[in-house]
C-alpha positions as CSV (number, residue, x, y, z in Angstrom):
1,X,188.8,193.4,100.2
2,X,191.6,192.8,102.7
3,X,192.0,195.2,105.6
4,X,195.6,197.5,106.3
5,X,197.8,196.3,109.4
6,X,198.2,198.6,111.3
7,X,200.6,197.1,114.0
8,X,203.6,194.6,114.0
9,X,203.8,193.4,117.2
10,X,202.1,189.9,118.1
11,X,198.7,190.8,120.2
12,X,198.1,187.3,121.2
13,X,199.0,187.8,125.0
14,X,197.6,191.5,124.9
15,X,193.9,192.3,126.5
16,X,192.5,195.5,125.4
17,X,189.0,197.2,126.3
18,X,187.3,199.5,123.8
19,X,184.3,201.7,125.5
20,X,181.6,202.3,122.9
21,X,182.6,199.4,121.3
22,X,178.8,199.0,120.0
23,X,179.1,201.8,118.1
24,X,180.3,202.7,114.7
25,X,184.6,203.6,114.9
26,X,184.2,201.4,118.6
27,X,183.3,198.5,116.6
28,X,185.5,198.8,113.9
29,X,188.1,198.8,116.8
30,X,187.2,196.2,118.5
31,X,186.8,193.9,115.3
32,X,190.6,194.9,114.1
33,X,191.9,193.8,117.3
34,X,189.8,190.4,117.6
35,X,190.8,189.6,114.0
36,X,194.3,190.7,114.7
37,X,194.4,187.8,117.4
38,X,194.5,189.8,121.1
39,X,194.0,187.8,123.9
40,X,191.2,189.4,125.1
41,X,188.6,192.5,123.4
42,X,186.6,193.7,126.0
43,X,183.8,196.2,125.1
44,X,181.8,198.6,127.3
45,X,178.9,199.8,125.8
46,X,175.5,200.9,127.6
47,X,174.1,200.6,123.8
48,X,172.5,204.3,123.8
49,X,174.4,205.1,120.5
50,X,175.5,201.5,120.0
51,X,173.8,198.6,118.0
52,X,173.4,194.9,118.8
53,X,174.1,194.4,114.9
54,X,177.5,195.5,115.8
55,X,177.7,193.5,118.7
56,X,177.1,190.0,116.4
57,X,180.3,190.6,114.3
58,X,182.0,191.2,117.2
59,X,180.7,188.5,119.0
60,X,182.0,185.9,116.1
61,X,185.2,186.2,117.8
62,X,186.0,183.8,121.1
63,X,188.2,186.0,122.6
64,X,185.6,188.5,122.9
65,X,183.8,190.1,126.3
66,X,181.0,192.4,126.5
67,X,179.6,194.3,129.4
68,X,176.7,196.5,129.2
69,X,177.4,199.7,131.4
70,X,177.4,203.2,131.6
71,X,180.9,205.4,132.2
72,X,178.8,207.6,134.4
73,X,179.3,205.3,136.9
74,X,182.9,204.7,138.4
75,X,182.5,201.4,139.6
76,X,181.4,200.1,136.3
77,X,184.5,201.8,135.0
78,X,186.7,200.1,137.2
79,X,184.9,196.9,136.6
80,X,185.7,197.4,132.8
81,X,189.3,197.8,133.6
82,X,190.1,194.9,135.3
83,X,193.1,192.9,133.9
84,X,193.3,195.1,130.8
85,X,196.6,196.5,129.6
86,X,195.5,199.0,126.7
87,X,192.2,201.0,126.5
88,X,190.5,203.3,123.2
89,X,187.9,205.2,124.8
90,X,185.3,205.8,122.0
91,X,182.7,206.2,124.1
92,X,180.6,209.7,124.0
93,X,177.9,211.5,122.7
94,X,178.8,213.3,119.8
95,X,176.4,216.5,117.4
96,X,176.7,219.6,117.6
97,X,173.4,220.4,117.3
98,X,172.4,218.2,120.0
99,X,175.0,219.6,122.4
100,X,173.4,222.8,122.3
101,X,169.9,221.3,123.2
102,X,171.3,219.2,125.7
103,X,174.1,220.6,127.7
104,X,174.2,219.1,130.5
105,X,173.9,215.6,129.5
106,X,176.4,216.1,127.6
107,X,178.6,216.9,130.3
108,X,177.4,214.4,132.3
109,X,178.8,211.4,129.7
110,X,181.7,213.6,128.0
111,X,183.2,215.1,131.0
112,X,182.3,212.9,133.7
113,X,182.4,209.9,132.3
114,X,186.3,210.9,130.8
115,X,187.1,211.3,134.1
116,X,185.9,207.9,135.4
117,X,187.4,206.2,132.3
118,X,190.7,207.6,132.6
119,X,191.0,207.3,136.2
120,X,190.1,203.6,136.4
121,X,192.5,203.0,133.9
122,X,195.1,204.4,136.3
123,X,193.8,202.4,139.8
124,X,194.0,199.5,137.2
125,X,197.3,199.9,135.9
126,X,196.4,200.1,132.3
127,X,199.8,201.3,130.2
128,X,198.4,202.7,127.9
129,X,195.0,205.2,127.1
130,X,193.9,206.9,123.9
131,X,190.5,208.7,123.4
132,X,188.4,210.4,121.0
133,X,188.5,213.7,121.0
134,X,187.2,215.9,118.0
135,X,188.1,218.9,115.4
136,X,185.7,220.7,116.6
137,X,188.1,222.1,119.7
138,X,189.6,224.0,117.0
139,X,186.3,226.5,117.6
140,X,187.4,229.5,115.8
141,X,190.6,229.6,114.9
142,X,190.3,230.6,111.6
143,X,194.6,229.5,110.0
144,X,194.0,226.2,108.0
145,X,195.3,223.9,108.4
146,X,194.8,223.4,111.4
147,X,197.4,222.5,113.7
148,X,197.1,221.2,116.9
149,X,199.6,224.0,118.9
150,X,196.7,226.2,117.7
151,X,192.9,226.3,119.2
152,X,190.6,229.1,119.3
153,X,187.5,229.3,121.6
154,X,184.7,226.8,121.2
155,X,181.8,227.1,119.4
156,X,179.4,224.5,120.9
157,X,179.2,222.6,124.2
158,X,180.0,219.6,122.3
159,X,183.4,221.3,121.6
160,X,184.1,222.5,124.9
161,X,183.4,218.6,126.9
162,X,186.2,217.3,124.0
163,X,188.3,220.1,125.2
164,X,187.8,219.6,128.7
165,X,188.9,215.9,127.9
166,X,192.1,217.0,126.3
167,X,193.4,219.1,129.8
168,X,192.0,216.4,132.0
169,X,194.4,213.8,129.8
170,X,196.9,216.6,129.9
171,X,196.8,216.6,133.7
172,X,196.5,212.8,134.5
173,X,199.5,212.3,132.6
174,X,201.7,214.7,134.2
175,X,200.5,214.1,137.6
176,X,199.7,210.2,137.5
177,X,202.3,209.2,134.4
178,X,199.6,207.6,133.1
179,X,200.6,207.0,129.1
180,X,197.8,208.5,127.4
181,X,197.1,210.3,124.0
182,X,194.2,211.7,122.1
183,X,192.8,212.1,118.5
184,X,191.1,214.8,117.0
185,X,189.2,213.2,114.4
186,X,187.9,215.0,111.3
187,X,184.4,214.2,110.4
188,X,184.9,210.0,110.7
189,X,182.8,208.3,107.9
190,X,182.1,204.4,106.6
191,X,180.2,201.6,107.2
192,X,177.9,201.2,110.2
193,X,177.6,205.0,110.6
194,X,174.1,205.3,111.6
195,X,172.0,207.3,109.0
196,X,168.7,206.7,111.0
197,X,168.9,209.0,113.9
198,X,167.8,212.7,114.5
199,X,171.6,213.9,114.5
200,X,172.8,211.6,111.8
201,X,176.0,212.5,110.0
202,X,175.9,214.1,106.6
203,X,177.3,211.3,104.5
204,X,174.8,208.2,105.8
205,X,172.2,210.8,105.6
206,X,173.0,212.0,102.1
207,X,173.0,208.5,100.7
208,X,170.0,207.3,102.5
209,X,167.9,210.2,101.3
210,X,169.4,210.1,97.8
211,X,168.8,206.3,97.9
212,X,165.0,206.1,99.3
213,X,163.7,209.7,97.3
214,X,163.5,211.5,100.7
215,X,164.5,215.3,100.9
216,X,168.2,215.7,101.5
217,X,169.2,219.2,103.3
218,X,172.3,221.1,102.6
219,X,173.1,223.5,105.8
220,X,173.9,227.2,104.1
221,X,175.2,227.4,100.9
222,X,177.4,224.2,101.0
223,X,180.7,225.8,100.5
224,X,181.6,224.6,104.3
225,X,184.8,222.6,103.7
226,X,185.8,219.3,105.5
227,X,188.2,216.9,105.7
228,X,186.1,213.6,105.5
229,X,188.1,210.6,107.3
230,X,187.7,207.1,106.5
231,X,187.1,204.9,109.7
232,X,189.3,203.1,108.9
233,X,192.2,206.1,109.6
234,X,190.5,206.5,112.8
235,X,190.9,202.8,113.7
236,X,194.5,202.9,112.7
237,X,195.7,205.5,115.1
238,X,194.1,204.0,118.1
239,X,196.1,200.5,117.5
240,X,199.1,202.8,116.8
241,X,198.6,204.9,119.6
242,X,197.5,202.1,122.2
243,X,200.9,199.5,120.7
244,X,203.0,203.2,120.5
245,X,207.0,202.1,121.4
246,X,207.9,205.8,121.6
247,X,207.7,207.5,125.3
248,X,207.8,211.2,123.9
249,X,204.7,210.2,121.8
250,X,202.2,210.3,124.6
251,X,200.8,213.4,126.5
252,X,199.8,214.8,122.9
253,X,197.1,214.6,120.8
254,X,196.7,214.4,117.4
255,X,195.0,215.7,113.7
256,X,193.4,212.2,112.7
257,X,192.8,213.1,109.0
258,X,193.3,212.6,105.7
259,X,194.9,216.3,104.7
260,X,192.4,217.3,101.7
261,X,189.4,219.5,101.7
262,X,186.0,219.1,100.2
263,X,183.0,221.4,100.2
264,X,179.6,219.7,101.7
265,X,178.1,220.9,97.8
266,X,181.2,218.8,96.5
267,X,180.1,215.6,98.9
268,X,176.8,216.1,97.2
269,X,177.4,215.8,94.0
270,X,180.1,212.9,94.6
271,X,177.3,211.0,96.2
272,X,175.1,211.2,93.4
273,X,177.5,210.8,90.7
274,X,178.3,207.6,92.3
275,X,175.1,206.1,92.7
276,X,173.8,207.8,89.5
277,X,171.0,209.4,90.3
278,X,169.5,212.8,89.2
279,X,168.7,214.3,92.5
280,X,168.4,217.4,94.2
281,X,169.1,219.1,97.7
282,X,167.1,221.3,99.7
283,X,168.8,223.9,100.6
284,X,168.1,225.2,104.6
285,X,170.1,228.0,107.3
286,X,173.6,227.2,108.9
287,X,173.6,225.8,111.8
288,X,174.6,226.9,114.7
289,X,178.1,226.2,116.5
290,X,179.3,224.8,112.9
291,X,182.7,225.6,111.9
292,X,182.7,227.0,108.1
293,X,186.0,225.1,106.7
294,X,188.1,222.6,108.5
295,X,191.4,221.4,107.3
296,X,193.8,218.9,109.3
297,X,197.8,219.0,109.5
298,X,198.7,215.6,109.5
299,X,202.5,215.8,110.0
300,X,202.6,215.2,113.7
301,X,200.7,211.8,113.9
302,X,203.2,210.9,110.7
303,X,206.0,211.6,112.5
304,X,205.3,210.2,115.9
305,X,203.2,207.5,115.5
306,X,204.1,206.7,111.7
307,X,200.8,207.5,110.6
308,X,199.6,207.5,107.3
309,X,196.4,207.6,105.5
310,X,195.1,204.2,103.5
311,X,192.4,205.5,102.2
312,X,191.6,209.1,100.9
313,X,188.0,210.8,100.7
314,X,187.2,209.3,97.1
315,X,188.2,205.7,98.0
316,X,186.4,205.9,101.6
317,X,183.3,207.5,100.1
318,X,182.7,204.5,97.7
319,X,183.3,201.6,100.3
320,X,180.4,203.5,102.2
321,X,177.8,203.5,99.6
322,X,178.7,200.0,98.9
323,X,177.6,199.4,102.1
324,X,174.5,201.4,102.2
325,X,173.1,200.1,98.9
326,X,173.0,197.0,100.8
327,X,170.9,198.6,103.5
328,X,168.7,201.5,101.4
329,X,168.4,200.3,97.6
């Protein structure tokens, strides 16, 4: 299966660094850009959410560089920097759930390590900076879909580091003219997703549990609505962001979605229709800090960026259990 190019320009005299390039949309980054032919793919991982089998594909590559660290600390940040030209900072903890347990730890690598990142780019002269930021800002704005002009108050502590992100970009561009954009990504699945962990996203967890016979939970009634993304949306905006010829594209941030809406119940049963299997959930409370339906408005990534979706929820979802069979059968 042959991956979408996402850029036109020639990358081999570009050096680019991806921070949690270890991880799952980090790596699938980072391996775009190495197979695209950059100069140089620098990643900064400190491997807490990252995985050295993601680390082996990348290393395949000569013009590859890895250096374990943590953005908590600013000389390390600056280090990473060094002779690079674009940067997609992935790195972060992400789960609600866990947010709410840990607050301040979250705070510690969302926030303060942002700040390093973004401000190491800048003593570095970096032209260009795009980040992760998340959906979940949208906190409880109720309109769908949503649109970026319009956030409501966060729901989590999760939410409020990604929003804390978006003004400190906001601010660093204006008063450093640092070029610099985020995404808002809408519940990112595919391949390497880790389905092993205590905060595990719903799709690896579905299809490990439905898989391997283990108990597979449904939050509430599973009529929450979401618009799963396929990674490999989310690795196309960062190339098109970082490569981005048009000036009045940065200081924004956009919707990185696919535009369609699907209930968690809906995921369910695609799962098990797919892998044919006559299999049950258990059904368990909401959870707390979730937002009930999420919807993104992709029109301004489309326009500015010339964004467009290459794969849709259906086509996304069976590249992914493909992948897990491999892992889980």
């Amino acid at each position: 299966m042959s991956t979408p190019i996402f850029h036109t320009q020639d990358l081999s005299e570009k050096t680019f660094l991806v921070t949690g390039g270890a991880g799952f949309i980090g790596s699938h980054i980072a391996e775009y850009l190495l197979k695209s032919g950059a100069k140089k793919v620098r990643v900064l991982d400190n491997m807490s959410n990252g995985f050295s089998a993601n680390l082996e594909i990348l290393k395949k590559f000569e013009t590859f560089e890895f250096i374990e660290g943590d953005i908590r600390n600013s000389e390390t940040c600056l280090n990473a920097c060094e002779g690079i030209e674009y940067v997609s900072h992935q790195a972060a903890l992400g789960s609600v759930p866990r947010s709410i347990k840990e607050p301040l730890y979250f705070n510690e690598v969302n926030v303060g390590g942002f700040a390093n990142m973004i401000h190491a780019a800048i003593e570095k002269g970096v032209k260009a900076f795009v980040y992760a930021s998340s959906s979940s800002v949208y906190g409880d704005e109720p309109s769908l879909p949503k649109v970026e002009s319009r956030v409501g108050n966060c729901l989590s502590p999760y939410a409020a580091t990604k929003k804390t992100n978006e003004l400190y970009a906001d601010v660093f561009s204006k008063v450093y003219g640092l070029q610099v954009m985020g995404f808002r990504y809408f519940n990112i699945f595919g391949p390497r997703q880790d389905p092993d962990g205590p905060y595990a996203a719903v799709i690896p967890l579905f299809v490990k549990g439905i898989l391997q016979q283990l108990p597979v939970y449904i939050n509430g009634d599973g009529g929450q609505t979401r618009d799963f993304t396929f990674v490999d949306n989310a690795v196309q905006a960062n190339i098109k962001g970082m490569l981005c010829a048009n000036k009045n594209a940065f200081g924004n941030v956009y919707n990185v979605a696919v535009g369609e809406s699907y209930s968690v119940l809906q995921l369910f049963n695609d799962c098990i229709t797919e892998l044919q299997k006559d299999f049950k959930p258990i059904y368990r409370e909401p959870r707390a800090g979730d937002i009930r339906n999420s919807l993104a408005d992709i029109e301004l990534a489309k326009e500015l960026l010339g964004y467009q979706p290459t794969k849709n929820f259906k086509q996304g979802l069976v590249d992914t259990i493909q992948y897990f069979k491999k892992y889980y059968s």
